[in-house]
C-alpha positions in Angstrom: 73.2 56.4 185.6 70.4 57.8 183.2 67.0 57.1 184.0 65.2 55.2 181.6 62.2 56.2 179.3 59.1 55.1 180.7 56.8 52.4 180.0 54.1 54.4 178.4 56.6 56.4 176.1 57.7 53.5 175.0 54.3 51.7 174.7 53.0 55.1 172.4 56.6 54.8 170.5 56.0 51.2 169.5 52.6 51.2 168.6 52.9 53.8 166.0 55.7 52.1 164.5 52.9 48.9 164.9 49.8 49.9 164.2 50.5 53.2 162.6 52.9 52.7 160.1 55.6 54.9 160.7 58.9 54.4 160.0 61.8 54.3 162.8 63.2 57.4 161.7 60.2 59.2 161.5 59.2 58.0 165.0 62.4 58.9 166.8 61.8 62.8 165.2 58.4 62.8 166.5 59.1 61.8 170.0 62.6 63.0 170.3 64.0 59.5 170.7 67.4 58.0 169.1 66.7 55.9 165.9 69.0 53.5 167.9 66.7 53.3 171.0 64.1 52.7 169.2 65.9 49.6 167.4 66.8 48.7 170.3 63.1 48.2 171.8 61.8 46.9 169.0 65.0 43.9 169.5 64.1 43.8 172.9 60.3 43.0 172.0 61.2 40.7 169.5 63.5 38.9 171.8 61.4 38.7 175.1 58.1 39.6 174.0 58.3 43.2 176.6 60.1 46.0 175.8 59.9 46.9 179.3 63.3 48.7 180.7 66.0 46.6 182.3 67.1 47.5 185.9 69.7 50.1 186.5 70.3 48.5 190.0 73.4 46.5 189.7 73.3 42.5 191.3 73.8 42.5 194.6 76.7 40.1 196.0 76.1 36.5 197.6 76.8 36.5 201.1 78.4 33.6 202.5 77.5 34.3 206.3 73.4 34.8 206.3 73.0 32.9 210.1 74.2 35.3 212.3 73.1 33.9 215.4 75.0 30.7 214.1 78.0 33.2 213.3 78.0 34.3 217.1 78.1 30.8 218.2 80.7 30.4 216.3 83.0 33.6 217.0 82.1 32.9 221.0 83.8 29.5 220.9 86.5 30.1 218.6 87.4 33.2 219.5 91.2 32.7 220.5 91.6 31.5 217.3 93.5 33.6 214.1 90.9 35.0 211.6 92.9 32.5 208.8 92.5 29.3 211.2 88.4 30.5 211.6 88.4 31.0 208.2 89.4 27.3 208.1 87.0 25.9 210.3 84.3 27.7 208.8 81.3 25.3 207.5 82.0 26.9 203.7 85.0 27.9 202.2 85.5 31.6 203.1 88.5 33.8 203.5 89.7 35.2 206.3 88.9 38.9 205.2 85.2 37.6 205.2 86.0 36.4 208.6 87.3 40.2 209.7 84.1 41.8 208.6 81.7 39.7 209.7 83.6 40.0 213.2 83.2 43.5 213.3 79.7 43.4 212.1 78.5 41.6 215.5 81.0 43.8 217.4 83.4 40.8 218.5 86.6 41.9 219.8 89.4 40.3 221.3 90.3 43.1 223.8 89.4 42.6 227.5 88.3 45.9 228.5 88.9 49.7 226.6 91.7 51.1 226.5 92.4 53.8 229.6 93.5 56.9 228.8 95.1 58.2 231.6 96.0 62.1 231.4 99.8 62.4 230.5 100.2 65.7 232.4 100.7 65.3 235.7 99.9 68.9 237.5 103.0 71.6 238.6 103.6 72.2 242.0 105.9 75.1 241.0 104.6 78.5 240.8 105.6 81.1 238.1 
């Protein structure tokens, strides 16, 4: 994403367009700005009272499971259950895929011990 111009640009941008008198058009060939950004500034200060830029970072999501410790708990004593029937018995309503990586994100596992894995060649006795 582009980064956006910065504060004092914009500050010097507006204020001749203010307190100078020049016209939009004539600002955006001075400073090498769009006529459009500049409209779009001045709509922003007229709106909000800033013309301060808006964050590029996008919203982050809600997450359902913030108690991890609570989570564990909860994993330890239902953990022969399916990740649907968890999903079920979950305080909030929460699908089962929530379930799966929340699971994996305090390293529960159903196995009992890792897997072995035993050579599959066995040596020759023969000789060539």
């Amino acid at each position: 994403m582009a980064k956006p111009y910065s504060y004092d640009l914009r500050q010097k941008v507006i204020q001749a367009i203010k307190l100078d008198g020049l016209k939009k058009s004539e600002a955006s060939q001075l400073f090498n700005i769009s006529h459009n950004t500049i409209g779009l500034w001045l709509k922003r200060l007229s709106e909000t009272g800033d013309y301060q830029a808006k964050s590029n970072q996008p919203p982050g999501n809600g997450h359902k499971i913030t108690d991890w410790e609570e989570f564990r708990e909860f994993a330890s004593s239902h953990g022969d259950k399916t990740q649907v029937e968890m999903a079920k018995l979950w305080k909030e309503q929460i699908s089962d895929r929530t379930i799966s990586r929340a699971l994996k994100k305090i390293g529960f596992t159903r196995k009992k011990r890792p897997m072995a894995t035993a050579s599959a060649m066995r040596p020759n006795d023969r000789r060539l």
